[in-house]
DONU-825094 format. One record per residue (C-alpha): residue number from 0; x, y, z. Coordinates in steps of 0.02 Angstrom, whole numbers. Layout:
BEGIN
<node k="NUM" xx="X" yy="Y" zz="Z"/>
...
//
This chain:
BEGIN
<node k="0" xx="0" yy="0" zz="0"/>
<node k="1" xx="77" yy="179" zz="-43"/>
<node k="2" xx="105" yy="296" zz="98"/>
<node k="3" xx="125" yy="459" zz="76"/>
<node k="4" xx="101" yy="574" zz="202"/>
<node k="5" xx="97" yy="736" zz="92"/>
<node k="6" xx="3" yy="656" zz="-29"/>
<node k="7" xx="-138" yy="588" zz="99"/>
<node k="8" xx="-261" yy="693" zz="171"/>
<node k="9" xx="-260" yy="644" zz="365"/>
<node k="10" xx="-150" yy="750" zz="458"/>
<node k="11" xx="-158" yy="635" zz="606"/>
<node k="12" xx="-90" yy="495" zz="509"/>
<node k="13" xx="82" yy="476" zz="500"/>
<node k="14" xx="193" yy="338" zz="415"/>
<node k="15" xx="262" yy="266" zz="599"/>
<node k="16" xx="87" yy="270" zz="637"/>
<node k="17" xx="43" yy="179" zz="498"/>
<node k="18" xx="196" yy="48" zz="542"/>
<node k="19" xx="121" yy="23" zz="731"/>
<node k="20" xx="-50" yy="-1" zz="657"/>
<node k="21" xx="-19" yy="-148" zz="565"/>
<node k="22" xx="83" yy="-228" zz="688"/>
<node k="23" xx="-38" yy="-200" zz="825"/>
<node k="24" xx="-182" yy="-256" zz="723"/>
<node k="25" xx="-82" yy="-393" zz="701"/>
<node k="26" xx="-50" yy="-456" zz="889"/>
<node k="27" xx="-220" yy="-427" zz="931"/>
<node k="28" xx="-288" yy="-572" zz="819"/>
<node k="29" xx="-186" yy="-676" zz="965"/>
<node k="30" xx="-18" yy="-758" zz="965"/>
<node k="31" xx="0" yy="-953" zz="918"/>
<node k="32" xx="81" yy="-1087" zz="1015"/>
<node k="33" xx="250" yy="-1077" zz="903"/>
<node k="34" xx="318" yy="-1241" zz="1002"/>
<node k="35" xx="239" yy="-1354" zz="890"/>
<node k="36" xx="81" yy="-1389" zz="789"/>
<node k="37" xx="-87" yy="-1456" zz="813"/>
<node k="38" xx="-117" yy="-1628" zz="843"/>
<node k="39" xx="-134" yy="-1713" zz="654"/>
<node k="40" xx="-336" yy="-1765" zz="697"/>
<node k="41" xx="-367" yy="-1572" zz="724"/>
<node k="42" xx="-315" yy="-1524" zz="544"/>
<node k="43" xx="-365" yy="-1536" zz="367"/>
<node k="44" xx="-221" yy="-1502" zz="275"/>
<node k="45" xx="-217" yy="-1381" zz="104"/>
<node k="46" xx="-56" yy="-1482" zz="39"/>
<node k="47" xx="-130" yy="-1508" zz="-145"/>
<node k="48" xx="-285" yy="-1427" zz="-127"/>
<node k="49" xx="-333" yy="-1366" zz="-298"/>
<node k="50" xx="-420" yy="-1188" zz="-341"/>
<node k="51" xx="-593" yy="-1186" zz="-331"/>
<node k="52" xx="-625" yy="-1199" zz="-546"/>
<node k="53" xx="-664" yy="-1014" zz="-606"/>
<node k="54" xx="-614" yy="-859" zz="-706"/>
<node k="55" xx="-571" yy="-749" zz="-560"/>
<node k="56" xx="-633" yy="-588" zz="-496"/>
<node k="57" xx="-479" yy="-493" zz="-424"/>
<node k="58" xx="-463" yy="-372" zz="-309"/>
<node k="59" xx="-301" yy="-274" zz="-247"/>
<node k="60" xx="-256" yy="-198" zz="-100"/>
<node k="61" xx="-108" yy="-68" zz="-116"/>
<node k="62" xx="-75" yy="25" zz="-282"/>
<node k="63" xx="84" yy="84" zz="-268"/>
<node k="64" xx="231" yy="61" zz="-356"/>
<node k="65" xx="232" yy="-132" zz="-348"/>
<node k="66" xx="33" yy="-140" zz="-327"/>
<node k="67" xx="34" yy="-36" zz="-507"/>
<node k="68" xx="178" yy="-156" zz="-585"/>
<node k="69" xx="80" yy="-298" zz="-523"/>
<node k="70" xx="-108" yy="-237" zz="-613"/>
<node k="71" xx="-15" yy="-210" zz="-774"/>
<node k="72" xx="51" yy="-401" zz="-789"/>
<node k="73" xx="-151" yy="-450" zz="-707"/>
<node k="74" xx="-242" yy="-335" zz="-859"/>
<node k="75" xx="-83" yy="-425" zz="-961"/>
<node k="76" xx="-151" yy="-587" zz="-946"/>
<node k="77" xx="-334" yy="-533" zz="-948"/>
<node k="78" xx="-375" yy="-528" zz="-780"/>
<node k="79" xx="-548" yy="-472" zz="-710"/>
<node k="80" xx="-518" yy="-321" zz="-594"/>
<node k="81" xx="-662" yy="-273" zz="-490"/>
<node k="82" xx="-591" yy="-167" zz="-359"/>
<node k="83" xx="-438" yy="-74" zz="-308"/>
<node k="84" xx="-401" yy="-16" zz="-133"/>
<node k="85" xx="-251" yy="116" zz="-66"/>
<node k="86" xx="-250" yy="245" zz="76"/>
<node k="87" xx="-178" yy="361" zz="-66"/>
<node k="88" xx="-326" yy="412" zz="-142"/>
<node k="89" xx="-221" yy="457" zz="-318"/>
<node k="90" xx="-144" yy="294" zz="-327"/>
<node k="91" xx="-319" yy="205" zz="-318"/>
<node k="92" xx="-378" yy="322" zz="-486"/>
<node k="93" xx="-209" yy="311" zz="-555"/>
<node k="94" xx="-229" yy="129" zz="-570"/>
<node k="95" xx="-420" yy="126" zz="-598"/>
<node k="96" xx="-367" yy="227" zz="-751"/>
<node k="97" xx="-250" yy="52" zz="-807"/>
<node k="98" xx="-387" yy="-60" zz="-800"/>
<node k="99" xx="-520" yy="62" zz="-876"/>
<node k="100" xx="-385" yy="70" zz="-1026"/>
<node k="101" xx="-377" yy="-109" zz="-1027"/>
<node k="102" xx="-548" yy="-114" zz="-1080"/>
<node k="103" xx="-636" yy="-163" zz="-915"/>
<node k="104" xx="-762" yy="-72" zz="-816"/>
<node k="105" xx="-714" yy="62" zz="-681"/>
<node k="106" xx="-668" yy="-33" zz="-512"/>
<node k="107" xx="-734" yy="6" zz="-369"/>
<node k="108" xx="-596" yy="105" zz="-251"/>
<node k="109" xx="-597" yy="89" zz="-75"/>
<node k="110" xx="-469" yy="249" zz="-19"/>
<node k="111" xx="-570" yy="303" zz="164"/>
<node k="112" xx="-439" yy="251" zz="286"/>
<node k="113" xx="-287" yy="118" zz="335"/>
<node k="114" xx="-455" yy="0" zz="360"/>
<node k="115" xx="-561" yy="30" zz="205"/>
<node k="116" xx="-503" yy="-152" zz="120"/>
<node k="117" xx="-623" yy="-248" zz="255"/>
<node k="118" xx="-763" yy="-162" zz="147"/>
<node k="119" xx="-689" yy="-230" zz="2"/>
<node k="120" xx="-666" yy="-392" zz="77"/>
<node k="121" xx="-848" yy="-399" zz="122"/>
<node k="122" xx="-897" yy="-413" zz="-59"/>
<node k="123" xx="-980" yy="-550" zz="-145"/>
<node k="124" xx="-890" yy="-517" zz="-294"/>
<node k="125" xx="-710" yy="-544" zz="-264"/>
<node k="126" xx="-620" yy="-716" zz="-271"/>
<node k="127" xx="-444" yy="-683" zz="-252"/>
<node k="128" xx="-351" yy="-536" zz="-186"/>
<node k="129" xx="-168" yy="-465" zz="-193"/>
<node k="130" xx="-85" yy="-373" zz="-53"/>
<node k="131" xx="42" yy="-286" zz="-112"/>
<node k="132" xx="52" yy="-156" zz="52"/>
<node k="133" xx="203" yy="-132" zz="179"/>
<node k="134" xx="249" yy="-302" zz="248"/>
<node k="135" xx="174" yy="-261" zz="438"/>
<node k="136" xx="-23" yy="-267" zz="344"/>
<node k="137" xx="34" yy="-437" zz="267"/>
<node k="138" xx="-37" yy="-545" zz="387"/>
<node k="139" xx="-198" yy="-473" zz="452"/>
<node k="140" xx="-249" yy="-426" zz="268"/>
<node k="141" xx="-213" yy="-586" zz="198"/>
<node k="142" xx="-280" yy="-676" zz="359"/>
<node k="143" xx="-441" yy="-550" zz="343"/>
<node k="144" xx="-475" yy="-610" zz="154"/>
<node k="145" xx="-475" yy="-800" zz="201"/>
<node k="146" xx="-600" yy="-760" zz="328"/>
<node k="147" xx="-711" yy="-699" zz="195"/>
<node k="148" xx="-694" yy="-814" zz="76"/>
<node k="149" xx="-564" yy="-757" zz="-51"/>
<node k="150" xx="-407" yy="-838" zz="-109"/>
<node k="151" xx="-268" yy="-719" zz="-53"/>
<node k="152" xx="-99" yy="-680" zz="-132"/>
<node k="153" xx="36" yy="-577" zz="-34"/>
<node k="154" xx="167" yy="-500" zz="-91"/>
<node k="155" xx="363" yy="-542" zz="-31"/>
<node k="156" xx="428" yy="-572" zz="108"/>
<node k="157" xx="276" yy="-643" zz="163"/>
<node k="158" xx="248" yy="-620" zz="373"/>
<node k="159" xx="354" yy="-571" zz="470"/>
<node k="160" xx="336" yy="-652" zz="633"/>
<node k="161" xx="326" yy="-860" zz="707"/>
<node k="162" xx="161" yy="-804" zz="748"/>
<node k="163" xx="106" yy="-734" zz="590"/>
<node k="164" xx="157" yy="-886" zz="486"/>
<node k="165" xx="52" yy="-1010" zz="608"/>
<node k="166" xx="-91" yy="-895" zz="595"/>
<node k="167" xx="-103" yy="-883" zz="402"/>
<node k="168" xx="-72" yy="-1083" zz="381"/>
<node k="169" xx="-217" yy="-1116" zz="524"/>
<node k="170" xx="-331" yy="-994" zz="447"/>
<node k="171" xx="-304" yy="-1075" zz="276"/>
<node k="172" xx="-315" yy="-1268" zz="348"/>
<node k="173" xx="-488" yy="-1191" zz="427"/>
<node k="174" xx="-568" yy="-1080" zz="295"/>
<node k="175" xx="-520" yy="-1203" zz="160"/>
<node k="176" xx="-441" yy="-1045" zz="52"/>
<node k="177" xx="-277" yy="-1009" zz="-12"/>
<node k="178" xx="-135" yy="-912" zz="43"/>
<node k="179" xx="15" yy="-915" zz="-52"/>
<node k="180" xx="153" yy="-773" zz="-94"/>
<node k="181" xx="226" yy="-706" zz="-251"/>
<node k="182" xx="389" yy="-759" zz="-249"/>
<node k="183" xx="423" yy="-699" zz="-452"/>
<node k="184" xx="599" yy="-750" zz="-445"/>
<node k="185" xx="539" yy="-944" zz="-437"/>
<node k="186" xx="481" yy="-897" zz="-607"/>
<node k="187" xx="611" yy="-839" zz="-712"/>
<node k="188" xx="686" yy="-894" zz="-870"/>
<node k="189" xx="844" yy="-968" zz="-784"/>
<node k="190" xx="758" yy="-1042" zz="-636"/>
<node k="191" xx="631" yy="-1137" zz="-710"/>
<node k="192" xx="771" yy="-1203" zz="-834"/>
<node k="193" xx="873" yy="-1259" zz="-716"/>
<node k="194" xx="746" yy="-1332" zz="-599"/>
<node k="195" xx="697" yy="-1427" zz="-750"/>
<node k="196" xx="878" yy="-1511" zz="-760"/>
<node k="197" xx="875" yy="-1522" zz="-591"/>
<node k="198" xx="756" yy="-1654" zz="-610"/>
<node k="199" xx="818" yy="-1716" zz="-777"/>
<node k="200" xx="933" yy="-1781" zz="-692"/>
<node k="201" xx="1079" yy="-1658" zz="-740"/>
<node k="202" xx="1159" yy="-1608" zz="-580"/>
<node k="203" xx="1170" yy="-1790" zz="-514"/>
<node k="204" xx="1114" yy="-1800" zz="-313"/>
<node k="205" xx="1106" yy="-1618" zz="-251"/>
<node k="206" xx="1205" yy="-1557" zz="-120"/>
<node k="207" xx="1194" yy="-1354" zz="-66"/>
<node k="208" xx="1140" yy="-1207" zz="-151"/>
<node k="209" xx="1156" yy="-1035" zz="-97"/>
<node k="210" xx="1039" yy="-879" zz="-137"/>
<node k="211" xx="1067" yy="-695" zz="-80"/>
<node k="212" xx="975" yy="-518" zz="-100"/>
<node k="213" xx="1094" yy="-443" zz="-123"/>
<node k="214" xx="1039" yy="-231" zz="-164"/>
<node k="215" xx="1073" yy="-70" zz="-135"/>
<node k="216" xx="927" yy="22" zz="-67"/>
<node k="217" xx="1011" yy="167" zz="32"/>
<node k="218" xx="943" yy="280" zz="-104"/>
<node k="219" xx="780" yy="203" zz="-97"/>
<node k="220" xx="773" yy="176" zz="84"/>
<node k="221" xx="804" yy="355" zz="107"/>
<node k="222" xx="664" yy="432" zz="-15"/>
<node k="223" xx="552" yy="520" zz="40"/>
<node k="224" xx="404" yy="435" zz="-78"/>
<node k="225" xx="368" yy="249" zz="-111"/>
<node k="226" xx="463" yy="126" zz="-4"/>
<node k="227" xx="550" yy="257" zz="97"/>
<node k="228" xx="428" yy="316" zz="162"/>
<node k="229" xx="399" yy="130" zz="291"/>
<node k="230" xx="535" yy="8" zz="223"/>
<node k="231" xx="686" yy="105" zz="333"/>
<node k="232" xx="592" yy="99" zz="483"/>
<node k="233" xx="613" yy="-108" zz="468"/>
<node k="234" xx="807" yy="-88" zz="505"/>
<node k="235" xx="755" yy="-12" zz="660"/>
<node k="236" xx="664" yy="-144" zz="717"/>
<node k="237" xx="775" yy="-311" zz="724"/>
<node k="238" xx="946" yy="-361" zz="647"/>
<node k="239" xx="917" yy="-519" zz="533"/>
<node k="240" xx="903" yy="-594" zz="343"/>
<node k="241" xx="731" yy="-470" zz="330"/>
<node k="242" xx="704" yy="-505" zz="137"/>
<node k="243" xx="764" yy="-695" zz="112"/>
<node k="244" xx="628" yy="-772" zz="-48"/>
<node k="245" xx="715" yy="-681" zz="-204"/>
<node k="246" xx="862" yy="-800" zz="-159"/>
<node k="247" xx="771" yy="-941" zz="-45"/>
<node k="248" xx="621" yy="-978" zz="-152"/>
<node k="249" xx="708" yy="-1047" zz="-308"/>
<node k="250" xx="846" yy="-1141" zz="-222"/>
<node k="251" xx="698" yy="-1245" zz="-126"/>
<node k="252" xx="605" yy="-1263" zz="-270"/>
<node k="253" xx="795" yy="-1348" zz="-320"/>
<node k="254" xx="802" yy="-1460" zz="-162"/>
<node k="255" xx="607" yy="-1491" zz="-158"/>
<node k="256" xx="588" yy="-1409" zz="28"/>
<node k="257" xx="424" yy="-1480" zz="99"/>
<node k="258" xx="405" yy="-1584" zz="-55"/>
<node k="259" xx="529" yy="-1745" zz="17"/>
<node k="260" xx="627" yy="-1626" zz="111"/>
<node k="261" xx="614" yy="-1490" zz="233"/>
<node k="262" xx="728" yy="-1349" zz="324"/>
<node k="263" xx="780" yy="-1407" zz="491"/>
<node k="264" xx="896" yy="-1271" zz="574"/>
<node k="265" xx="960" yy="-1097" zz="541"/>
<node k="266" xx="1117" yy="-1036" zz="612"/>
<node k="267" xx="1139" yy="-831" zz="569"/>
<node k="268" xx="1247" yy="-693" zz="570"/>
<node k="269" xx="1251" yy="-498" zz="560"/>
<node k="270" xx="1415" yy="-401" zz="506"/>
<node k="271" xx="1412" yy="-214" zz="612"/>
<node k="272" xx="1301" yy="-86" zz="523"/>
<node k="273" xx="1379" yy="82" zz="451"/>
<node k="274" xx="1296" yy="89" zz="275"/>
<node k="275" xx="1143" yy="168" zz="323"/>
<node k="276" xx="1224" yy="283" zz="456"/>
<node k="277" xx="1371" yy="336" zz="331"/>
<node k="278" xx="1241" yy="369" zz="174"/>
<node k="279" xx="1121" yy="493" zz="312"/>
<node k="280" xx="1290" yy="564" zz="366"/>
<node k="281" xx="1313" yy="612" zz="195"/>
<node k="282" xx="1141" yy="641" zz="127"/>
<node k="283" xx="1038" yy="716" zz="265"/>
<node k="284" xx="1055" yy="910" zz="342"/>
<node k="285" xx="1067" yy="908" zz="502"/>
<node k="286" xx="909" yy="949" zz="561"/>
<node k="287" xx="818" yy="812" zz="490"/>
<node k="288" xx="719" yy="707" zz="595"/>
<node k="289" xx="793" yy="551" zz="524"/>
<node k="290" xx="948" yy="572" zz="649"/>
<node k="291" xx="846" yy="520" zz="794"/>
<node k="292" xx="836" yy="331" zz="700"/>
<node k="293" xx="939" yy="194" zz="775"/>
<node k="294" xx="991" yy="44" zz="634"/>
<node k="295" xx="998" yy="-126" zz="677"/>
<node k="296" xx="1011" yy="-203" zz="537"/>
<node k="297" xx="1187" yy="-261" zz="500"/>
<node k="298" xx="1221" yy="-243" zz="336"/>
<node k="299" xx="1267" yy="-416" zz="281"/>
<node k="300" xx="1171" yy="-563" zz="356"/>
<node k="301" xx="1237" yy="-702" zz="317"/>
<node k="302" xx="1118" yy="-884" zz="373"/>
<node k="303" xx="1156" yy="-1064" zz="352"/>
<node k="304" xx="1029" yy="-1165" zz="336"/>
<node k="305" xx="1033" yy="-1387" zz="371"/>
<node k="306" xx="892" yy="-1470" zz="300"/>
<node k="307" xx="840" yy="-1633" zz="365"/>
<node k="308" xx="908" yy="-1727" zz="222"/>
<node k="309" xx="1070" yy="-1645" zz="259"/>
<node k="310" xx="1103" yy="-1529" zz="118"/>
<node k="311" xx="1146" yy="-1335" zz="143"/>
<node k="312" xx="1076" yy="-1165" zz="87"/>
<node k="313" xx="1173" yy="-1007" zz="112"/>
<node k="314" xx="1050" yy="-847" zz="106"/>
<node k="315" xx="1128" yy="-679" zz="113"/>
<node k="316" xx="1044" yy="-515" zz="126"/>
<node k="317" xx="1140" yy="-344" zz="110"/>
<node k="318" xx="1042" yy="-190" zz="54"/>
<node k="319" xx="1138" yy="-22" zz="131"/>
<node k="320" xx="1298" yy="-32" zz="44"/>
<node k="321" xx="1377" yy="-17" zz="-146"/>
<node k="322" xx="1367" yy="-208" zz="-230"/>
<node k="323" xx="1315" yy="-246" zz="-399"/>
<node k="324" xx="1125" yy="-308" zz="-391"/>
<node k="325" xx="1137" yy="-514" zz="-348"/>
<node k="326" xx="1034" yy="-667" zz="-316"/>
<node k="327" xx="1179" yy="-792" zz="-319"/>
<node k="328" xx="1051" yy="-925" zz="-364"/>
<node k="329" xx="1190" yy="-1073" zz="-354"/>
<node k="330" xx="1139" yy="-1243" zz="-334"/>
<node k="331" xx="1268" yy="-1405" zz="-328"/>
<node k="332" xx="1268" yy="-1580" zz="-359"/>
<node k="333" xx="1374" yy="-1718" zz="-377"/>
<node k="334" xx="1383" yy="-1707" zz="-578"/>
<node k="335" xx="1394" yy="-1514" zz="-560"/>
<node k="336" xx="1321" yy="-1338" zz="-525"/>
<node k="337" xx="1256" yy="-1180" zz="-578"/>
<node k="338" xx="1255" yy="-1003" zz="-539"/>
<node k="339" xx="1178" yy="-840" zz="-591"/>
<node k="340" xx="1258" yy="-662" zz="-598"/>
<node k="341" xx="1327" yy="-703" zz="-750"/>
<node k="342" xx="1231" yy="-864" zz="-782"/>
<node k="343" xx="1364" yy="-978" zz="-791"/>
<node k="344" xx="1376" yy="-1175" zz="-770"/>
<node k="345" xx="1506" yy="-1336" zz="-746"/>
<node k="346" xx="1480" yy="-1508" zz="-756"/>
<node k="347" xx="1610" yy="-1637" zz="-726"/>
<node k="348" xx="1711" yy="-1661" zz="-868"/>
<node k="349" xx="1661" yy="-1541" zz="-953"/>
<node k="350" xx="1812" yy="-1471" zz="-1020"/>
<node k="351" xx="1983" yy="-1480" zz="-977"/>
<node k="352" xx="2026" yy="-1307" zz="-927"/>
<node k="353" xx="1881" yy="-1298" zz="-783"/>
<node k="354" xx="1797" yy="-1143" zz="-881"/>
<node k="355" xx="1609" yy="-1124" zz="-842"/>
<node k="356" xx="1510" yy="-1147" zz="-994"/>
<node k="357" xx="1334" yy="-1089" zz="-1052"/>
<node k="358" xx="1146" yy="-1096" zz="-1020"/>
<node k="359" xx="1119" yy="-1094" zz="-1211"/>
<node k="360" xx="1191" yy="-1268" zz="-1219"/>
<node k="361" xx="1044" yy="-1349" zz="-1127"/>
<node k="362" xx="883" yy="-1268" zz="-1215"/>
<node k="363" xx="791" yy="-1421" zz="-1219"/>
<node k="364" xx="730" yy="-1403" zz="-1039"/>
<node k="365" xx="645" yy="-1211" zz="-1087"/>
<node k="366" xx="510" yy="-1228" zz="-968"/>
<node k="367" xx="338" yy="-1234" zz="-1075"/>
<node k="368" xx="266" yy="-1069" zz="-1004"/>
<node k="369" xx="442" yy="-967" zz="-1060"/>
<node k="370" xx="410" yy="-1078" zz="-1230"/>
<node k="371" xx="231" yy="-1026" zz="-1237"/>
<node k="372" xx="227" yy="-844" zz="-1149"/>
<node k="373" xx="403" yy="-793" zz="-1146"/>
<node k="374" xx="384" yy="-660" zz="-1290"/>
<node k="375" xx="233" yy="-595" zz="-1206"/>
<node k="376" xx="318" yy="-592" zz="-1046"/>
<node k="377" xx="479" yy="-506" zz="-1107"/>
<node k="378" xx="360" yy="-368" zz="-1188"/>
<node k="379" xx="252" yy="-321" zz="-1034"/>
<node k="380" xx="406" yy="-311" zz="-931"/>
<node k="381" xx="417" yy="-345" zz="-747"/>
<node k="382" xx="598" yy="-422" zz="-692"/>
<node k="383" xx="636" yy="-473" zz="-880"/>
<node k="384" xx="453" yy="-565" zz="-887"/>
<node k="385" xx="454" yy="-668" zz="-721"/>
<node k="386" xx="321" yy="-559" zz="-655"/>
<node k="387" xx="209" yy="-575" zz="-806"/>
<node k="388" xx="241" yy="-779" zz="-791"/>
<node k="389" xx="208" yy="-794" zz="-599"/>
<node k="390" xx="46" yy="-702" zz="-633"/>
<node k="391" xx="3" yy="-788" zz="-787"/>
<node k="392" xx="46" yy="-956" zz="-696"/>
<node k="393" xx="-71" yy="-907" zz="-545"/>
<node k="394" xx="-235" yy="-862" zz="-641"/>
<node k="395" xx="-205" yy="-1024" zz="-750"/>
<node k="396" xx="-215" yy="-1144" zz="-594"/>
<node k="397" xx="-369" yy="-1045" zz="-534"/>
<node k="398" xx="-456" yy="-1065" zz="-711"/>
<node k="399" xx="-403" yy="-1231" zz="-744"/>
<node k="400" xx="-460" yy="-1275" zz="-550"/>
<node k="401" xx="-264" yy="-1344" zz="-495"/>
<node k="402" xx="-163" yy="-1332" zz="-337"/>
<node k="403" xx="-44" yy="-1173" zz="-330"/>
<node k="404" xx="119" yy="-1204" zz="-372"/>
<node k="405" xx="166" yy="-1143" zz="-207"/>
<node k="406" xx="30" yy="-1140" zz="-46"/>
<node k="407" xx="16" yy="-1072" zz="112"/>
<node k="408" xx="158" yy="-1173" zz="193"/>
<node k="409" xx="280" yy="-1151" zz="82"/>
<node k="410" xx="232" yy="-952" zz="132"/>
<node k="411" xx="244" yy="-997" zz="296"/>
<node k="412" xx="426" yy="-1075" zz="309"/>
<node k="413" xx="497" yy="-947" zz="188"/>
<node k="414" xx="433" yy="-799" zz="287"/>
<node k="415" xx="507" yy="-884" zz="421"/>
<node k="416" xx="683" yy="-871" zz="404"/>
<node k="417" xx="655" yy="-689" zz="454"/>
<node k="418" xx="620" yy="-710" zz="642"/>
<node k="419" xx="731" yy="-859" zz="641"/>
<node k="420" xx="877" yy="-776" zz="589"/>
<node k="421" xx="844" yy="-639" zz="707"/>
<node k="422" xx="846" yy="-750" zz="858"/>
<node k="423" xx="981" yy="-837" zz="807"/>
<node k="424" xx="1096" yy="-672" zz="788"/>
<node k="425" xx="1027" yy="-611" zz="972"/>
<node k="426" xx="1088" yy="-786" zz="1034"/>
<node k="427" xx="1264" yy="-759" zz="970"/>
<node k="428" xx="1236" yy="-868" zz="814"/>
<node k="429" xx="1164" yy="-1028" zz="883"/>
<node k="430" xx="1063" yy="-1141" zz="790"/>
<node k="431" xx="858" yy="-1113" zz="799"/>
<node k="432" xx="752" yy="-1250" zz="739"/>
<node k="433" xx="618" yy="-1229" zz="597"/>
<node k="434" xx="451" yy="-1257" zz="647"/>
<node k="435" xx="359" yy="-1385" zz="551"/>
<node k="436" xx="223" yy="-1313" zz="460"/>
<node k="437" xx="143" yy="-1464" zz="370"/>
<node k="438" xx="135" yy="-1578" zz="520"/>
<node k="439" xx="250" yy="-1699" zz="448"/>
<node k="440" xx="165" yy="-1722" zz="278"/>
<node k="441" xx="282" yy="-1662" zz="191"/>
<node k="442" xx="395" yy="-1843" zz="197"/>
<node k="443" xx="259" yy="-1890" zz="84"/>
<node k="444" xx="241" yy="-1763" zz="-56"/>
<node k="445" xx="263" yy="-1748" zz="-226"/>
<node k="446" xx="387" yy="-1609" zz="-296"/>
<node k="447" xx="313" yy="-1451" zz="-365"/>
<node k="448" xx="214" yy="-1422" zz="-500"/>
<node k="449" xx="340" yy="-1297" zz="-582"/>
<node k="450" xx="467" yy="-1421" zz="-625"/>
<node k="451" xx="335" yy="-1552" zz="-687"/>
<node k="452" xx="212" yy="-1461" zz="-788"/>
<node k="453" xx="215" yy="-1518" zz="-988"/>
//
């Protein structure tokens, strides 16, 4: 959801304001027993659970920069768009005018207020919704549209709390309705490729992989507009891995995490941080209010991660100091590996001079959505198409009545390496165990639909 204060017209709001809001909406909806899950008997799981069959009526909640990105790629892949819903009352029209030019009829816009979407939620007309608002609404918006019946689709990174990940997979096992998060990265061109050798049988029996995001934001995260304007206030809040599913997502798609496998401990690191208070020290006059913040946030975390089967994942996250944008996206295996930023790969014997050699070589395992909508994708834009192919993906296994490619608990353990990560760094780096999410079923399930779809 954009937040603005200039732009909105409620001088009593403000964007901390805003922040507390959400998370004490949040804690009020009551905090789950994190040591371990119901008894099996008490829940119905959504492992598998398919779409109900239908053309969709969507809804969004937050217009924004991503909210707006995210309604061109919908309207791309002719989605229905009923109603639109932002505390920034310009936003709402801005992107009312997008679907009106589209073709559609005007949506209805819900602007009155930080609450307004529960009126939108209340309608009779909406079957999925997308929250694309600052990460604190997350939860009790995407918890709020399960209540009323909708599928729900956040945006990254998910939840951010223990609590918040049992409450969206208990309100899914008990309103039947999905909850999933856009995690576009799991979509793109290289990822799906190599996911595909993956289980082609290319990289022999898989080992570790390592993803990162890796970013500089100190521009961003200083703005006063867009992101700025709530995102810095997170690095005064806790020291961790804060935005781990760019990298995470499509190195356990790779391993098949809850699919056969599952994450069993974290162990987590912060280097000091000075990248946030070096760019205000030479950015900001010095009577701006920003001085009173205190960082946390150290700006590299660094997290290990053992999975039950044994294998490793290294997740890095560093956003407040000069690097070249990167993923890392590696994955290893006892014929080989891969990894992005160049896209580059090596498999034993390769060659004799151990050069890393090319993605073109192994074409034949395009995925069939990049062979099918690729061009499309590339044209409407969005992360070189990825968005436009997540999106795509989603409103196919809605229409076509399937499971999502990801659900609710693979939401839930993703979003989780956030909190995880912070306890571990407060405890001097020990190891924190993962909850499990899926009660154990996920010994017994069969690897995601993204690497098996014709």
């Amino acid at each position: 959801m954009n937040f603005d204060e200039q732009d909105l017209g409620l001088g009593s709001w403000t964007r901390r304001k805003f922040m507390q809001m959400g998370a004490a909406s949040a804690a009020s909806l009551g905090v789950m027993n994190l040591a371990h899950a119901e008894p099996a008997t008490t829940r119905r799981t959504m492992m598998d659970v398919p779409f109900e069959k239908r053309n969709p009526r969507v809804a969004m909640i937050g217009t924004g920069g991503r909210g707006t990105s995210l309604l061109g790629n919908l309207l791309s892949a002719d989605a229905q768009v009923v109603a639109l819903c932002d505390i920034v009352k310009a936003k709402a029209e801005h992107a009312a005018s997008l679907v009106v030019k589209a073709g559609q009829k005007t949506p209805e816009l819900y602007t009155d207020g930080p609450h307004h979407y529960e009126a939108l939620l209340a309608r009779n007309d909406v079957d999925l919704v997308l929250v694309a608002t600052p990460w604190s609404w997350h939860a009790e918006m995407s918890i709020a549209a399960m209540k009323h019946g909708k599928d729900v689709a956040m945006e990254v990174p998910g939840v951010t709390s223990l609590e918040d990940c049992w409450r969206i997979v208990r309100t899914s096992e008990e309103t039947r309705k999905q909850c999933l998060m856009l995690e576009n990265c799991c979509y793109g061109y290289n990822e799906t490729l190599v996911l595909r050798m993956i289980q082609g049988g290319e990289f022999g029996e898989l080992l570790y992989g390592e993803g990162a995001y890796i970013h500089d934001l100190r521009e961003e995260l200083f703005s006063n507009a867009g992101e700025g304007l709530w995102r810095r206030t997170e690095h005064t809040l806790r020291d961790g891995n804060l935005y781990p599913s760019h990298g995470l997502g499509p190195v356990a798609n790779y391993m098949g995490i809850q699919r056969g496998d599952s994450f069993g401990h974290i162990v987590s690191m912060s280097s000091p941080q000075r990248g946030l208070d070096k760019y205000r020290k030479d950015h900001l006059k010095p009577d701006d209010p920003r001085w009173k913040e205190r960082y946390l946030t150290g700006d590299m975390n660094t997290s290990l991660i053992k999975t039950a089967k044994g294998l490793t994942i290294t997740v890095k996250h560093a956003v407040s100091t000069p690097h070249p944008y990167d993923r890392i996206n590696l994955i290893a295996g006892t014929k080989g590996l891969f990894q992005d930023y160049p896209p580059r790969i090596y498999f034993d014997g390769m060659n004799k001079n151990e050069e890393w050699g090319s993605l073109d070589a192994w074409k034949q395992y395009d995925h069939p959505l990049w062979k099918t909508e690729g061009e499309i994708a590339k044209k409407v834009g969005g992360h070189g198409g990825m968005d436009f192919i997540m999106l795509y993906r989603l409103l196919e296994c809605v229409r076509k009545g399937l499971p999502p490619d990801m659900d609710v608990y693979d939401a839930a353990a993703w979003s989780a390496i956030a909190p995880l990560s912070v306890t571990s760094v407060s405890r001097g780096s020990a190891p924190v165990e993962f909850p499990d999410f899926t009660n154990g079923k996920w010994r017994k399930r069969a690897i995601s639909a993204i690497a098996t779809q014709a």
